[in-house]
C-alpha angles and dihedrals in degrees: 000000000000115000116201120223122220109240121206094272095051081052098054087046106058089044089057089042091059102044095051083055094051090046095057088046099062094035083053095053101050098034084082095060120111107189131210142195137191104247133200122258124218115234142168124285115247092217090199089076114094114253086227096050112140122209127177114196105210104199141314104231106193132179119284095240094059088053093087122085092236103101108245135224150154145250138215090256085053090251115150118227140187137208123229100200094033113071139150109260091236137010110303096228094058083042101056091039104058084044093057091044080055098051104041083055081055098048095039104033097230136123093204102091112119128176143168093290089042117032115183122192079236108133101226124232086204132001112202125202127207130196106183117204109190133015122152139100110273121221089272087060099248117137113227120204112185124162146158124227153172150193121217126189108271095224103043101020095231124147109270097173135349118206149165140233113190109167144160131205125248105219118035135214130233112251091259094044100098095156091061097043086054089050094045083046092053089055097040082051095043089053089055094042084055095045085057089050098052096049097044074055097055082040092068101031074068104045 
C-alpha cells in the first residue's frame, strides 16, 4: 500500500481549515450572549446636603460567588445557579461602584464622590464602606438586596455609624427575563444608594 505524502499546499490547507473551524466555534459560542449592567437612577436632590459635600466610597465586597460574569440566581431548593448566555457587560464590583458614585451625586447634589473607579483629589468629609450579602432574583422571581454598611469620618477614619438595607423588590421577573431582573436590580441598588445618603446626612447634622 501506497502511503501520500502532504505537500506544502495540503498543508496549508488543513491549517487554514482548522483555524476557520475554531473560529466559528468560538464565534458560535459568544453570538448567543445578551449582556447587563446596574444603572443609576436618577432621583431627587435633598437640597439640605452641602454642594461641596465630599464623599469617598471605600469598596463594595460582595459574595464569591457573585464575582463571576454569568447572572445568579436562586431556586426554590437555595441552589445558586448561572446563566451561560445571560451575564453582566463588566465586572460587578466596578459596576456597581461607579452606580452607586452616580446615585449618591443625584441624591446629594454634589460632584465630589470618588471610589475606587473614580478617585478625586477631593479630601473626603466621610468615606462609607459597603459589604452586600445577597442580591439576586429568588425562585419566585423577587429580587432580594441586603447589605451591611457603614460611614466612617473622612479625616480619621473612625465609625461613625453602622447600619443595614434588607429589601425586597415589589414586582418580580420571570426566570428568563433578565431585562427586567436588571432593571428590578437597578431600583433595588438605587434604594440602597438613597438609604446611605439620608443617614450621612443625619451623620453631619450631628457633627
Amino acid at each position: 500500500m501506497m502511503s501520500r505524502m502532504l505537500t506544502p499546499g495540503h498543508i496549508q490547507y488543513v491549517v487554514l481549515g482548522f483555524i476557520l473551524t475554531v473560529l466559528s466555534s468560538c464565534s458560535s459560542s459568544t453570538a448567543g450572549i445578551n449582556y447587563y449592567l446596574i444603572e443609576p437612577v436618577r432621583q431627587q436632590v435633598d437640597h439640605s446636603a452641602r454642594p461641596e459635600l465630599a464623599i469617598r466610597l471605600l469598596d463594595i465586597q460582595l459574595p464569591q460567588y457573585m464575582e463571576r460574569f454569568q447572572i445568579a440566581g436562586r431556586s426554590a431548593t437555595n441552589r445558586l445557579y448561572f446563566s451561560d448566555s445571560h451575564q453582566w457587560g463588566e465586572n460587578l464590583r466596578k459596576n456597581l461602584l461607579r452606580t452607586m458614585s452616580s446615585n449618591l451625586q443625584y441624591r446629594l447634589g454634589t460632584l465630589n464622590i470618588s471610589s475606587p473607579v473614580s478617585r478625586m483629589a477631593v479630601k473626603p468629609d466621610y468615606s462609607v464602606e459597603v459589604f452586600i450579602d445577597r442580591f439576586e432574583r429568588g425562585a419566585d422571581g423577587y429580587v432580594t438586596l441586603t447589605a451591611r454598611w457603614q460611614i466612617l469620618d473622612g479625616k480619621t477614619g473612625h465609625s461613625l455609624l453602622v447600619d443595614t438595607t434588607d429589601l425586597v423588590s415589589e414586582s418580580g421577573a420571570a426566570a428568563d427575563a433578565y431585562g427586567m431582573q436588571a432593571e428590578i436590580m437597578s431600583q433595588l441598588f438605587a434604594a440602597l444608594c438613597t438609604d446611605i445618603a439620608k443617614q450621612l446626612l443625619v451623620v453631619e447634622a450631628t457633627e
